[in-house]
mmCIF file of the N, C-alpha and C atoms, coordinates in Angstrom:
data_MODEL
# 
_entry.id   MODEL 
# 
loop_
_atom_site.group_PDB 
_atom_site.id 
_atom_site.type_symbol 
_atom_site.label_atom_id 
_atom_site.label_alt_id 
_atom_site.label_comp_id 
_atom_site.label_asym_id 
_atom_site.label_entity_id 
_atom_site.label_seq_id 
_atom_site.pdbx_PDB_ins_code 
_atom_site.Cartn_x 
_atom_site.Cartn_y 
_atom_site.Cartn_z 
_atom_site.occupancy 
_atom_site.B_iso_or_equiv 
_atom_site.pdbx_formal_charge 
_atom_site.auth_seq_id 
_atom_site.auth_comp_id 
_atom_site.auth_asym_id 
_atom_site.auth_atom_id 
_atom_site.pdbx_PDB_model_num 
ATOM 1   N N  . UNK A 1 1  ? 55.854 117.795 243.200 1.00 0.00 ? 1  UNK A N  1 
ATOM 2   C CA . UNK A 1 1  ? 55.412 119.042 242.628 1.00 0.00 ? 1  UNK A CA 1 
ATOM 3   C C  . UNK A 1 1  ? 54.183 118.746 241.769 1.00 0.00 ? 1  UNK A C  1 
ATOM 4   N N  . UNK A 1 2  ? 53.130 119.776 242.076 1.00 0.00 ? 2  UNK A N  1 
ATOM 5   C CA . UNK A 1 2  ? 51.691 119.777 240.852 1.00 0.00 ? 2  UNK A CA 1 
ATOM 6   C C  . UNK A 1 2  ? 52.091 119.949 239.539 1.00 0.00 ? 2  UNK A C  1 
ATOM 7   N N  . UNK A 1 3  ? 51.337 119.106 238.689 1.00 0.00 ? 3  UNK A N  1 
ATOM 8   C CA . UNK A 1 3  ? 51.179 119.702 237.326 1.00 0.00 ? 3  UNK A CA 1 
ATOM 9   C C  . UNK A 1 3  ? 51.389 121.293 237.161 1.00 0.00 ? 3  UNK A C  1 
ATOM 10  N N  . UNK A 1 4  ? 50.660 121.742 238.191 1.00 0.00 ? 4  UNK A N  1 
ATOM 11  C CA . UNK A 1 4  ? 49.830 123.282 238.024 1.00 0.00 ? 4  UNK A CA 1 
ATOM 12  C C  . UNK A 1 4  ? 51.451 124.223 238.187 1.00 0.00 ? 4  UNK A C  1 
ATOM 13  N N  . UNK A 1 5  ? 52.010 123.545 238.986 1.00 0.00 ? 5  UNK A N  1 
ATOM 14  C CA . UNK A 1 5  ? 52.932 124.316 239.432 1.00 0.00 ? 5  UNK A CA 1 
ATOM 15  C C  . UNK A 1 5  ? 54.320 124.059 238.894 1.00 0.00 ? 5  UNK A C  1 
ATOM 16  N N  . UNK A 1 6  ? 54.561 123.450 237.956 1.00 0.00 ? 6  UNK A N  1 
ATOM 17  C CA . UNK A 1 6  ? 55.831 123.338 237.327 1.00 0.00 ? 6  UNK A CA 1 
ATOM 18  C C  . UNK A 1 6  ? 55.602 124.359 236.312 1.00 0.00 ? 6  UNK A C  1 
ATOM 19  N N  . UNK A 1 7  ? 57.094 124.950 235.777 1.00 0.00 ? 7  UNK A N  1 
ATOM 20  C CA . UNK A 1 7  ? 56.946 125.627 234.480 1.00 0.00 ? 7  UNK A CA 1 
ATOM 21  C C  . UNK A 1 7  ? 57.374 125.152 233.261 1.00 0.00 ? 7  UNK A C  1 
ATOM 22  N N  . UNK A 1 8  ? 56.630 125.969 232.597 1.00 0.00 ? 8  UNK A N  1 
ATOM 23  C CA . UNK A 1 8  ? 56.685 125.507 230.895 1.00 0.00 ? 8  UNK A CA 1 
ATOM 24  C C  . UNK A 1 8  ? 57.883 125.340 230.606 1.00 0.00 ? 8  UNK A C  1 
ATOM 25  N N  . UNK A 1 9  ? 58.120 124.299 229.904 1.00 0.00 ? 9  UNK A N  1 
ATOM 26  C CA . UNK A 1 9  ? 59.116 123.565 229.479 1.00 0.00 ? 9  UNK A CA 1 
ATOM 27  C C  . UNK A 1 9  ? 60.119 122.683 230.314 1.00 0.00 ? 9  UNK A C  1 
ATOM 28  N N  . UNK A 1 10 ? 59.795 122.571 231.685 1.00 0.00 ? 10 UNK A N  1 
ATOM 29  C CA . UNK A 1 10 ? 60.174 121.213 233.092 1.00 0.00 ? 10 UNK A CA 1 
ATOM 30  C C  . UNK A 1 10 ? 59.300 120.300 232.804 1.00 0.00 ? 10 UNK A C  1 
ATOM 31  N N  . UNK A 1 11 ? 60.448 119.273 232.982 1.00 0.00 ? 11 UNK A N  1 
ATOM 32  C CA . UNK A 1 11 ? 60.214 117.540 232.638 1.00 0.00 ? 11 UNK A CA 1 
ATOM 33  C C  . UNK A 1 11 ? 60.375 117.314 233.774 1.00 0.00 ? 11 UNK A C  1 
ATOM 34  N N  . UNK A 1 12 ? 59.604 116.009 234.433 1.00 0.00 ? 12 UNK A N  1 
ATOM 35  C CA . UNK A 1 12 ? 60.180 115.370 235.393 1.00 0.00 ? 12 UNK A CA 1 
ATOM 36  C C  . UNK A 1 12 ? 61.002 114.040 235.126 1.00 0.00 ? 12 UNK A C  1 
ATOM 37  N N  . UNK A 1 13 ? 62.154 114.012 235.176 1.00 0.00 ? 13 UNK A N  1 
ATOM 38  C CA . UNK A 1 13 ? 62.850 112.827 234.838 1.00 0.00 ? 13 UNK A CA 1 
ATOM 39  C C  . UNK A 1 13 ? 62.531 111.696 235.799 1.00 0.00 ? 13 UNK A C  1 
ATOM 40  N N  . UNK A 1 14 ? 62.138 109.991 234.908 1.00 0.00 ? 14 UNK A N  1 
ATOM 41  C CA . UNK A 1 14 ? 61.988 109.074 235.617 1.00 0.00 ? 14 UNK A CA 1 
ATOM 42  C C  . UNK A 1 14 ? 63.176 108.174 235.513 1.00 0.00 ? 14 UNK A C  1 
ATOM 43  N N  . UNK A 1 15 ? 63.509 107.868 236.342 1.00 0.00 ? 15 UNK A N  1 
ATOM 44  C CA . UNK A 1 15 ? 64.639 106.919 236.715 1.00 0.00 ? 15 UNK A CA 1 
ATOM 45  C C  . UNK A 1 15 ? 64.327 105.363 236.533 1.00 0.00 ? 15 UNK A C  1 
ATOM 46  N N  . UNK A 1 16 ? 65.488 104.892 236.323 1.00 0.00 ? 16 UNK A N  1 
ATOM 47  C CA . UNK A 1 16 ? 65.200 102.944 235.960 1.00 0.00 ? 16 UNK A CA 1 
ATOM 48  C C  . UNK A 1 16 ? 65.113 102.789 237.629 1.00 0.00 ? 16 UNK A C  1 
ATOM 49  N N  . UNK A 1 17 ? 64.832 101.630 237.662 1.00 0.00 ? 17 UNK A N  1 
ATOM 50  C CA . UNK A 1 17 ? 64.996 100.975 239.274 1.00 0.00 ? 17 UNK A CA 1 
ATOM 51  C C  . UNK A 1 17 ? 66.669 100.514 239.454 1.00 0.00 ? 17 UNK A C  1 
ATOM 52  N N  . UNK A 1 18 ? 67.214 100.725 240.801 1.00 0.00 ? 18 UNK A N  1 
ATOM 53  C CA . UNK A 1 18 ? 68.482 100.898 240.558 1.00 0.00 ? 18 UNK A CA 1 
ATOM 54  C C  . UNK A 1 18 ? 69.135 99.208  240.193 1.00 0.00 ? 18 UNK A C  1 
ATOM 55  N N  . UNK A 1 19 ? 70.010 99.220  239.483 1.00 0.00 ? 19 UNK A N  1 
ATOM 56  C CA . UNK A 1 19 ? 71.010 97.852  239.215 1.00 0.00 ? 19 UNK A CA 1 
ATOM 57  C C  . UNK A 1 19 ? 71.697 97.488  239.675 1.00 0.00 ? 19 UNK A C  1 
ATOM 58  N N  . UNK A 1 20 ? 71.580 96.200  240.443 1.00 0.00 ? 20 UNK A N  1 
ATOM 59  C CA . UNK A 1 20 ? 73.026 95.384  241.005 1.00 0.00 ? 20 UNK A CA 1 
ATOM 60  C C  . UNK A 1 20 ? 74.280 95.293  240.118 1.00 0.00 ? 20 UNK A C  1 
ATOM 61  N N  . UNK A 1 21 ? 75.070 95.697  241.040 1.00 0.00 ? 21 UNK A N  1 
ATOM 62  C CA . UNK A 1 21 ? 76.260 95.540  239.793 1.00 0.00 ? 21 UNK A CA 1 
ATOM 63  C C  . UNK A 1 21 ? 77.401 94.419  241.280 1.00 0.00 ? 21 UNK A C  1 
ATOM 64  N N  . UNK A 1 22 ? 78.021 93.533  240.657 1.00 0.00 ? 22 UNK A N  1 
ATOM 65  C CA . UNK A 1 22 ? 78.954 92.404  241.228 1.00 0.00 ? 22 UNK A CA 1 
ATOM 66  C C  . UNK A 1 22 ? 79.575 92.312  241.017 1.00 0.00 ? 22 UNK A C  1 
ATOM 67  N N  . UNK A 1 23 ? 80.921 92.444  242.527 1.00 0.00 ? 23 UNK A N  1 
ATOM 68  C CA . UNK A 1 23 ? 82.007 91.979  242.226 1.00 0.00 ? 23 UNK A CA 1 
ATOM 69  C C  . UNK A 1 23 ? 82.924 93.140  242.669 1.00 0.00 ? 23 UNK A C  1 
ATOM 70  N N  . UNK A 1 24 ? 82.400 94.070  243.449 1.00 0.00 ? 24 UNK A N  1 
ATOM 71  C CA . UNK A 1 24 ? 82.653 95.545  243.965 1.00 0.00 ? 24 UNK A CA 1 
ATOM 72  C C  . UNK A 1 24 ? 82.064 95.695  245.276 1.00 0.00 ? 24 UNK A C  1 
ATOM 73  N N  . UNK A 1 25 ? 83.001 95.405  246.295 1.00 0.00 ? 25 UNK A N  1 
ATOM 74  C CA . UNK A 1 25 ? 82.301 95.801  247.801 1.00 0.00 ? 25 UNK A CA 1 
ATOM 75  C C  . UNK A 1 25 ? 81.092 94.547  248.201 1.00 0.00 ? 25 UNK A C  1 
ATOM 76  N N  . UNK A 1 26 ? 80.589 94.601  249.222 1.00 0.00 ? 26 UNK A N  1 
ATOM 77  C CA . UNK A 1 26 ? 79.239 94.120  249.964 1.00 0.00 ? 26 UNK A CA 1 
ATOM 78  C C  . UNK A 1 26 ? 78.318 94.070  249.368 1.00 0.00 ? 26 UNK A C  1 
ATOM 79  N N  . UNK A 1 27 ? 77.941 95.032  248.433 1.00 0.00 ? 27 UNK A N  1 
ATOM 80  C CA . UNK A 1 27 ? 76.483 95.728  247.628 1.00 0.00 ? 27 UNK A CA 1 
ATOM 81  C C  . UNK A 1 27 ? 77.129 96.584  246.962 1.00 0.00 ? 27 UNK A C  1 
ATOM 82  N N  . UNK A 1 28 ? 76.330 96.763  245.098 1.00 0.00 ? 28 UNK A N  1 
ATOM 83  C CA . UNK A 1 28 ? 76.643 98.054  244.536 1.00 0.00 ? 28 UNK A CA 1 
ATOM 84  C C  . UNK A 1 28 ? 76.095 97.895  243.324 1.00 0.00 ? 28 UNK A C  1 
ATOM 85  N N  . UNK A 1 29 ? 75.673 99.454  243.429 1.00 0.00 ? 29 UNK A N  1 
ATOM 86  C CA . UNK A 1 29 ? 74.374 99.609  242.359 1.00 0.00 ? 29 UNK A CA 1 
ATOM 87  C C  . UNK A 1 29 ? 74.532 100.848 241.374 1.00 0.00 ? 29 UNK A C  1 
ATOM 88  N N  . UNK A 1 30 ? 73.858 100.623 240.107 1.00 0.00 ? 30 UNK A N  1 
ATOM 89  C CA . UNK A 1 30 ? 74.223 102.100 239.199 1.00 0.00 ? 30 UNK A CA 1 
ATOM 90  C C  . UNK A 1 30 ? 72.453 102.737 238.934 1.00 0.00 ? 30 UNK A C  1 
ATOM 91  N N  . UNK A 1 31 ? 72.526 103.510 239.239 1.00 0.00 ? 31 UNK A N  1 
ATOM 92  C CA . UNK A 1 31 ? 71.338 104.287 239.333 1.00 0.00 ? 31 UNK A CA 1 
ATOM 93  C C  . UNK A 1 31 ? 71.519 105.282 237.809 1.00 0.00 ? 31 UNK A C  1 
ATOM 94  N N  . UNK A 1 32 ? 70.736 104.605 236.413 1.00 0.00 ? 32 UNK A N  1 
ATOM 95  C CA . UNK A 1 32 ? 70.706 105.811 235.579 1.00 0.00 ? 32 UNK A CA 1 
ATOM 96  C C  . UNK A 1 32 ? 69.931 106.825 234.827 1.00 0.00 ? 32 UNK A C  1 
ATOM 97  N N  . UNK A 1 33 ? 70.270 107.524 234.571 1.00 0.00 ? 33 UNK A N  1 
ATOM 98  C CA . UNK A 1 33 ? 69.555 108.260 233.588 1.00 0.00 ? 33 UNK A CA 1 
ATOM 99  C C  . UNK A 1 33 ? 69.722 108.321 232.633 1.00 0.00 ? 33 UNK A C  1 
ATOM 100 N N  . UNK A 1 34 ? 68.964 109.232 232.097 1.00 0.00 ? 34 UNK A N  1 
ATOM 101 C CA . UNK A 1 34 ? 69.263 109.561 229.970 1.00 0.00 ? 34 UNK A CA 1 
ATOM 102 C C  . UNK A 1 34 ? 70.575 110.509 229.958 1.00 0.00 ? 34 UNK A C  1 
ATOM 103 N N  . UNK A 1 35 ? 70.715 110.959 231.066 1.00 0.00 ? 35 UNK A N  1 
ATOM 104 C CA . UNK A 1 35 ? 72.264 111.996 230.724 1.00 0.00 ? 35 UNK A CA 1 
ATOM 105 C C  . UNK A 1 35 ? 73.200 111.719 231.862 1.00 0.00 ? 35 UNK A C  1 
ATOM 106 N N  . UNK A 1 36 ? 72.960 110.557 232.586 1.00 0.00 ? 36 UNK A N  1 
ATOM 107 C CA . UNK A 1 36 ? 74.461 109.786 233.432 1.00 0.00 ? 36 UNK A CA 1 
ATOM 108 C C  . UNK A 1 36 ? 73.923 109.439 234.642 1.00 0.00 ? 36 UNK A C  1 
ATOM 109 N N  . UNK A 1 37 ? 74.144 108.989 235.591 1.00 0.00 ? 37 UNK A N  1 
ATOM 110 C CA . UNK A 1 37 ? 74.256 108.093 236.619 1.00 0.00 ? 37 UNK A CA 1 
ATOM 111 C C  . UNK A 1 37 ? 74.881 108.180 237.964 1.00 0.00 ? 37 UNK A C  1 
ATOM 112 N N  . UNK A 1 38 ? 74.595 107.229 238.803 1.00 0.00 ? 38 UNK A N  1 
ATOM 113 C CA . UNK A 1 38 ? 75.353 107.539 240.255 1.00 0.00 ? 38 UNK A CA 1 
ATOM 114 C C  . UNK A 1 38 ? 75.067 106.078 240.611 1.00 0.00 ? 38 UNK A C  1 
ATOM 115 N N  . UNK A 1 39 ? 76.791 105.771 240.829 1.00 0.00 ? 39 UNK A N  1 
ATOM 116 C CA . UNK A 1 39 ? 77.310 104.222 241.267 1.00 0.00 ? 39 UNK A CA 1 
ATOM 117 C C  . UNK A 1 39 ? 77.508 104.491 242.941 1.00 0.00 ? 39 UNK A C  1 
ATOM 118 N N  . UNK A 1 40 ? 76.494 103.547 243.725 1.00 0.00 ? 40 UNK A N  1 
ATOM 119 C CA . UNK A 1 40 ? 77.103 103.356 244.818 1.00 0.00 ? 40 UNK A CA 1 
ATOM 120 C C  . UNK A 1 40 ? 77.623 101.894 245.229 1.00 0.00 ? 40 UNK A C  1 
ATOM 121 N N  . UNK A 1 41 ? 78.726 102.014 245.930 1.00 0.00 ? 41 UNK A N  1 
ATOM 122 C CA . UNK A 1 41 ? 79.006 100.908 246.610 1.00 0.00 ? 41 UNK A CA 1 
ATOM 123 C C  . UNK A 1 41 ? 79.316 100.872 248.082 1.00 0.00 ? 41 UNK A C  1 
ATOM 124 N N  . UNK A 1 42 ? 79.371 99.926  249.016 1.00 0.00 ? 42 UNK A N  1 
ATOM 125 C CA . UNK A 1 42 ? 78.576 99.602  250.031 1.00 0.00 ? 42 UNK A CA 1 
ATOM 126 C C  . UNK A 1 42 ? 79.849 98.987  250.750 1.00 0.00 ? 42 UNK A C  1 
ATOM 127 N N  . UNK A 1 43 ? 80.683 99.103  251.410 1.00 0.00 ? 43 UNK A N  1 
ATOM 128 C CA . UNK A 1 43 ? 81.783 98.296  252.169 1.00 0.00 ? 43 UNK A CA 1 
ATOM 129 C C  . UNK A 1 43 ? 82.121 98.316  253.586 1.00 0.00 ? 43 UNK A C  1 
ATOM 130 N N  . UNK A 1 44 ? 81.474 97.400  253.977 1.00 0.00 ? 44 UNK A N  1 
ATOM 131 C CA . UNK A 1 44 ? 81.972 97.455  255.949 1.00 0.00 ? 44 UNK A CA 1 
ATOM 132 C C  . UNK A 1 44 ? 80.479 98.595  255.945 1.00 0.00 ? 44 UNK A C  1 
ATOM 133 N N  . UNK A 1 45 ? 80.975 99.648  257.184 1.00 0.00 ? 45 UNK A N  1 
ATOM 134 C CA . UNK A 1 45 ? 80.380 100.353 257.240 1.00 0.00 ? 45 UNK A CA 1 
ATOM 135 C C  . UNK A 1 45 ? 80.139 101.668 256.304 1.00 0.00 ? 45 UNK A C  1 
ATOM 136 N N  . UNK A 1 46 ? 81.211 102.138 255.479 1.00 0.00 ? 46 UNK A N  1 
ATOM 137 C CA . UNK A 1 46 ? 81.084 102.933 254.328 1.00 0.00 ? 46 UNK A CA 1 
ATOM 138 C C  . UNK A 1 46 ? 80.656 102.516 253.171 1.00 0.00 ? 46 UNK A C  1 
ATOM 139 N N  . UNK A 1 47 ? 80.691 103.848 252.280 1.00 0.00 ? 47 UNK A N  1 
ATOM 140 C CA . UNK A 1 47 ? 79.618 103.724 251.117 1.00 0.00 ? 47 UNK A CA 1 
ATOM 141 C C  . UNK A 1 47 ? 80.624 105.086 250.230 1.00 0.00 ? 47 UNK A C  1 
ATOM 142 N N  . UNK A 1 48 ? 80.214 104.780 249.128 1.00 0.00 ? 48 UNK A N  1 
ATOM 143 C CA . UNK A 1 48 ? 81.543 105.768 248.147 1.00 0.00 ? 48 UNK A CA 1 
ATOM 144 C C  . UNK A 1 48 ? 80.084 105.671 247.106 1.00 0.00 ? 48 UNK A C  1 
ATOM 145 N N  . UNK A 1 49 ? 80.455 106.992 246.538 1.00 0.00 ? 49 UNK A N  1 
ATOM 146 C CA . UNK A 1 49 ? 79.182 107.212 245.430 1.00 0.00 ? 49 UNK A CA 1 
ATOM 147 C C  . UNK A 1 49 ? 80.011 107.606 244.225 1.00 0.00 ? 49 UNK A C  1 
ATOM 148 N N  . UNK A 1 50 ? 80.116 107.477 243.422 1.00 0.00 ? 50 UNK A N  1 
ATOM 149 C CA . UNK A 1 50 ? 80.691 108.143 242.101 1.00 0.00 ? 50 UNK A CA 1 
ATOM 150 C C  . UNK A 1 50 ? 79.506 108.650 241.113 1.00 0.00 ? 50 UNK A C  1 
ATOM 151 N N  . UNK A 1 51 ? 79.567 109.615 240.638 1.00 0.00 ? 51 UNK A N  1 
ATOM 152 C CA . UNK A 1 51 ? 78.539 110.337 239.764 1.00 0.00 ? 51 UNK A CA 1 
ATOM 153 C C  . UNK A 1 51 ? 79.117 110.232 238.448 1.00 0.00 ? 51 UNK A C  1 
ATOM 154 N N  . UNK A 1 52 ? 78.368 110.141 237.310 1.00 0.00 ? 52 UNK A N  1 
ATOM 155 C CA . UNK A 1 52 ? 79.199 110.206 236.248 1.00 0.00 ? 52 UNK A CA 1 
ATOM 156 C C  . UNK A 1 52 ? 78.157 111.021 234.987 1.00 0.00 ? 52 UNK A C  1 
ATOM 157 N N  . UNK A 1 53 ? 78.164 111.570 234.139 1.00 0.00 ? 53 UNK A N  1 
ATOM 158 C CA . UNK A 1 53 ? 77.535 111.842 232.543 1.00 0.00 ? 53 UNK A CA 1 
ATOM 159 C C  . UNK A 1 53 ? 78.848 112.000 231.721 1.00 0.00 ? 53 UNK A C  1 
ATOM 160 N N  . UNK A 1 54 ? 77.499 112.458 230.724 1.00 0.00 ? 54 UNK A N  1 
ATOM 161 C CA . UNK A 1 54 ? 78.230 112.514 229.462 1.00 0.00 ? 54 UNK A CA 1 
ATOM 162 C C  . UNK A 1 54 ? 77.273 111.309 228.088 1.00 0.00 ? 54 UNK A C  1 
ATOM 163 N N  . UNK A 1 55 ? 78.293 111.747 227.106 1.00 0.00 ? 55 UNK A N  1 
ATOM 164 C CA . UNK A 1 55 ? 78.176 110.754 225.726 1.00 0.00 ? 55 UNK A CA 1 
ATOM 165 C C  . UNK A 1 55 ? 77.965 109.535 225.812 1.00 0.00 ? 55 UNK A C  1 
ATOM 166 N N  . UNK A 1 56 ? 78.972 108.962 226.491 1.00 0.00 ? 56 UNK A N  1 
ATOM 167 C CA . UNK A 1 56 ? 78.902 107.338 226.969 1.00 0.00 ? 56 UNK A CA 1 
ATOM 168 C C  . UNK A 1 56 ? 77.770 106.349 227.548 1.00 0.00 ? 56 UNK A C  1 
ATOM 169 N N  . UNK A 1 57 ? 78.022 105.128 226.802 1.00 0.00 ? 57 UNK A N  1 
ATOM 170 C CA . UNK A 1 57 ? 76.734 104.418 227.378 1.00 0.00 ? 57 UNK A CA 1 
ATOM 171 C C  . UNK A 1 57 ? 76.463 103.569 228.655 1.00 0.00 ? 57 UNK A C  1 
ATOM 172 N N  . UNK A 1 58 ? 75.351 103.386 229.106 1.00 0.00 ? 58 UNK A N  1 
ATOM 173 C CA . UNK A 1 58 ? 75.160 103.515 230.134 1.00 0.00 ? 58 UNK A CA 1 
ATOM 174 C C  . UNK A 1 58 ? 76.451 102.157 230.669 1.00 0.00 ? 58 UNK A C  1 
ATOM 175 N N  . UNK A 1 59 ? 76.717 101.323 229.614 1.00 0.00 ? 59 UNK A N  1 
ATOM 176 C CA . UNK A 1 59 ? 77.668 99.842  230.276 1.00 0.00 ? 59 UNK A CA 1 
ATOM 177 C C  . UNK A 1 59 ? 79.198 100.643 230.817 1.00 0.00 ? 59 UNK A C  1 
ATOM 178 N N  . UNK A 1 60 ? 79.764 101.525 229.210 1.00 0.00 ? 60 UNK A N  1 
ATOM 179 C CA . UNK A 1 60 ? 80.865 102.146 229.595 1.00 0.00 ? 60 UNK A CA 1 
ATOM 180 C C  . UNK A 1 60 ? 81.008 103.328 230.913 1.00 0.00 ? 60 UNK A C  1 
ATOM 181 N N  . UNK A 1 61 ? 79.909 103.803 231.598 1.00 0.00 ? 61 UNK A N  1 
ATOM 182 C CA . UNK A 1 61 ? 79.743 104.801 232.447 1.00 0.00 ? 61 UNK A CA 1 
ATOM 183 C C  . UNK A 1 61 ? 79.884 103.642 233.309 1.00 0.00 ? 61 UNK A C  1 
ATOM 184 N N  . UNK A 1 62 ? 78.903 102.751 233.750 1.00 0.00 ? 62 UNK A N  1 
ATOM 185 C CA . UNK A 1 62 ? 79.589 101.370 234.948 1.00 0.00 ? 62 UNK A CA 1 
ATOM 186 C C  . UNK A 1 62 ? 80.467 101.021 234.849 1.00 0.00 ? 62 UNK A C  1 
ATOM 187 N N  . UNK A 1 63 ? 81.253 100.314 234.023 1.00 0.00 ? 63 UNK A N  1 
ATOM 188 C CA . UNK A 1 63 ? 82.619 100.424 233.750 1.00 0.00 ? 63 UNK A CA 1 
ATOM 189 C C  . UNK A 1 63 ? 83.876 101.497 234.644 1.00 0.00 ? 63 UNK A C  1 
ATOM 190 N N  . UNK A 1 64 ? 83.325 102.406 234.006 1.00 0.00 ? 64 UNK A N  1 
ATOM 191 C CA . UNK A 1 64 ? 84.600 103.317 234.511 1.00 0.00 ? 64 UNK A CA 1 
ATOM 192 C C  . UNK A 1 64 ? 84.051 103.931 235.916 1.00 0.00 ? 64 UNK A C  1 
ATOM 193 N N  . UNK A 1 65 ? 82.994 103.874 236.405 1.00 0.00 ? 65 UNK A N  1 
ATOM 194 C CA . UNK A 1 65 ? 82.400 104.282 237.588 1.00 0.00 ? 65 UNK A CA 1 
ATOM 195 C C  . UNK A 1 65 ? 82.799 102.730 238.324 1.00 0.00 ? 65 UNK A C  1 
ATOM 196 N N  . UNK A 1 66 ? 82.638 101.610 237.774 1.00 0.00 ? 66 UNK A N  1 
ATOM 197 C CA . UNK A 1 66 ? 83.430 100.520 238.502 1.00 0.00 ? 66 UNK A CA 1 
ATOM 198 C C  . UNK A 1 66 ? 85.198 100.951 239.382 1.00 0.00 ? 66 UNK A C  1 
ATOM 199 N N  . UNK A 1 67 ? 85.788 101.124 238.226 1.00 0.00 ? 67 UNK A N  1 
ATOM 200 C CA . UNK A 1 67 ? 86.887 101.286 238.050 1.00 0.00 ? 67 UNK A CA 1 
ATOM 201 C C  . UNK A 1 67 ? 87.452 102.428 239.222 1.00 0.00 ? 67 UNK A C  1 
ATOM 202 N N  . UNK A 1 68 ? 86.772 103.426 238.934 1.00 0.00 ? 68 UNK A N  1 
ATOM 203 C CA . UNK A 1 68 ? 86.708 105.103 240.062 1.00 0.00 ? 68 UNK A CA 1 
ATOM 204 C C  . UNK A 1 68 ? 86.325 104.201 241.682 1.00 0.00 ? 68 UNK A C  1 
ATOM 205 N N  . UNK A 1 69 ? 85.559 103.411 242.036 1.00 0.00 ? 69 UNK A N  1 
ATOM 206 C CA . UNK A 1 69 ? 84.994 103.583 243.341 1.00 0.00 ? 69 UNK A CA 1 
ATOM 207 C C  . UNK A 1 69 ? 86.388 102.132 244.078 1.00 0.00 ? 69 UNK A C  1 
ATOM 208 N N  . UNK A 1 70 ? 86.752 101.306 243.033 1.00 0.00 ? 70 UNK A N  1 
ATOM 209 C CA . UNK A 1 70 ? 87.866 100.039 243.236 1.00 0.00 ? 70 UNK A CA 1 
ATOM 210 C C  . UNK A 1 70 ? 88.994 101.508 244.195 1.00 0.00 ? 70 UNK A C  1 
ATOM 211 N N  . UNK A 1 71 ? 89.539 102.205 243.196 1.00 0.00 ? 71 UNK A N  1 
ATOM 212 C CA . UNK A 1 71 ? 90.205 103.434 243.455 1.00 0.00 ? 71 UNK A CA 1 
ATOM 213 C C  . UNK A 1 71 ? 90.203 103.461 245.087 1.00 0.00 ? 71 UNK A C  1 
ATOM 214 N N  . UNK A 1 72 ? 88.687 103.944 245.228 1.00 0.00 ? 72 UNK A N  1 
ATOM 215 C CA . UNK A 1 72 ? 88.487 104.734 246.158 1.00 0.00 ? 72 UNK A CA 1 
ATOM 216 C C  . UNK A 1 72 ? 88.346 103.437 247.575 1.00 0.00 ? 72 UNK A C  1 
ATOM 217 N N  . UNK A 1 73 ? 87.836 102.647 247.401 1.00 0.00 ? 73 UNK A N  1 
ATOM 218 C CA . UNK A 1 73 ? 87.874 102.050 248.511 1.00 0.00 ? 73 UNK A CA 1 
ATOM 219 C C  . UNK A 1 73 ? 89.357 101.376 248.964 1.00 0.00 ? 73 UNK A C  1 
ATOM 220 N N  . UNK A 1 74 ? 90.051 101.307 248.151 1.00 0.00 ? 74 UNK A N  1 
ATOM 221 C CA . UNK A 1 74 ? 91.576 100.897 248.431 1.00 0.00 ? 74 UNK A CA 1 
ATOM 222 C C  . UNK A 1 74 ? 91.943 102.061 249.087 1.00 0.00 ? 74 UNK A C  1 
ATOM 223 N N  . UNK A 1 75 ? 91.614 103.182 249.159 1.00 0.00 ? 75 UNK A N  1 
ATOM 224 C CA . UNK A 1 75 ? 92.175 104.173 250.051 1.00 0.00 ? 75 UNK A CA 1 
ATOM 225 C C  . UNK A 1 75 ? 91.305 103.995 251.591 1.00 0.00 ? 75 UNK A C  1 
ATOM 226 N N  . UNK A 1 76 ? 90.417 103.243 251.879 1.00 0.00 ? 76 UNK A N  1 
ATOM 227 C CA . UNK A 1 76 ? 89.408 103.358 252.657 1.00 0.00 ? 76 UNK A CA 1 
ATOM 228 C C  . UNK A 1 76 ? 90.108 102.298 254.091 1.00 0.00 ? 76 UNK A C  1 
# 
């Protein structure tokens, strides 16, 4: 989107480059922001995403977005 064409008072949010996180699946990464994040992990041929915000910092949001996708691939 142009300068010209966003409206007053839209930010464009920039994102970190995403983070390896180990010890969860094949591959898996936490993608964050200033108001929460999205953990993917990578197993066989599937992939499980967990989204998370809120208060919490960005270690405790991996953490428990760790914790959520362990969950989920044991059902997989």
């Amino acid at each position: 989107m142009r300068d010209r064409d966003k409206k007053k008072g839209e930010e464009e949010e920039e994102s970190a480059p995403p983070q390896k996180v180990v010890g969860i699946g094949d591959e898996a990464y936490w993608i964050g922001s200033r108001v929460g994040g999205a953990f993917y992990v990578l197993k066989g041929n599937a992939y499980v995403r967990i989204s998370v915000g809120g208060p919490a910092d960005q270690a405790n949001k991996i953490k428990k977005s760790k914790v959520l996708a362990q969950k989920a691939l044991a059902r997989l």
